[in-house]
N, C-alpha and C positions, 0 to 999 in steps of 0.2 A: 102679103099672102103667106101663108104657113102652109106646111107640110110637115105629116110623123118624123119624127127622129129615124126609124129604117128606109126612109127614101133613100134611093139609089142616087150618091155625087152629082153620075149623070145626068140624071133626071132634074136633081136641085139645077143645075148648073143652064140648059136647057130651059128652064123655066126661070129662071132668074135675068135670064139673057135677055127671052121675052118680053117680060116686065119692064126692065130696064128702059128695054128700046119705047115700047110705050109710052112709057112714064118721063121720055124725053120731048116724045109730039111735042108743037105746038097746039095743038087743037086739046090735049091730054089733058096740059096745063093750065088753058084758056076753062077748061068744065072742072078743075080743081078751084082755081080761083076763084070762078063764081060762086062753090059752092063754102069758101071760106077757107079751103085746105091748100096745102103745101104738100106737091108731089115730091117724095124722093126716090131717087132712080141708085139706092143701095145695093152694093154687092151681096153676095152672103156674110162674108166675116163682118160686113159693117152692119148689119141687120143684126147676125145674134148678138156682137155688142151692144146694142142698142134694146132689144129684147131685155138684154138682162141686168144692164141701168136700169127699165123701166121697172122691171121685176123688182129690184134691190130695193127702188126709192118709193114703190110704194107697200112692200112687205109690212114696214112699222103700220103703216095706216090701216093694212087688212087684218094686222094682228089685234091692233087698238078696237078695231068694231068685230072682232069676232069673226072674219069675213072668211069662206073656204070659198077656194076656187072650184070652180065645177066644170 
């Protein structure tokens, strides 16, 4: 889940808690799995690093096809 850049800490923080707990269920996991996916129950700071691996490692590819984000 994302949120704008001006959310309030609190707010991030509050809602990432949430997540988390979620995303630990068993029952969470059980409707990841079947659906083929791996839940991860990430912090914030592990999440934007993560974001911006993904960002980085695919930049060359969207340059290559001309691709803008939208």
């Amino acid at each position: 889940m994302l949120a704008p850049s001006a959310t309030p800490r609190n707010a991030l923080t509050k809602l990432n808690t949430a997540i988390r707990d979620i995303a630990k269920r068993p029952d969470t996991i059980e409707s990841f799995h079947k659906l083929g996916y791996e839940p991860m129950a990430l912090n914030i700071e592990e999440t934007t690093t993560m974001l911006r691996a993904e960002r980085d490692r695919w930049r060359p590819v969207m340059a290559a096809g001309n691709v803008k984000p939208q």
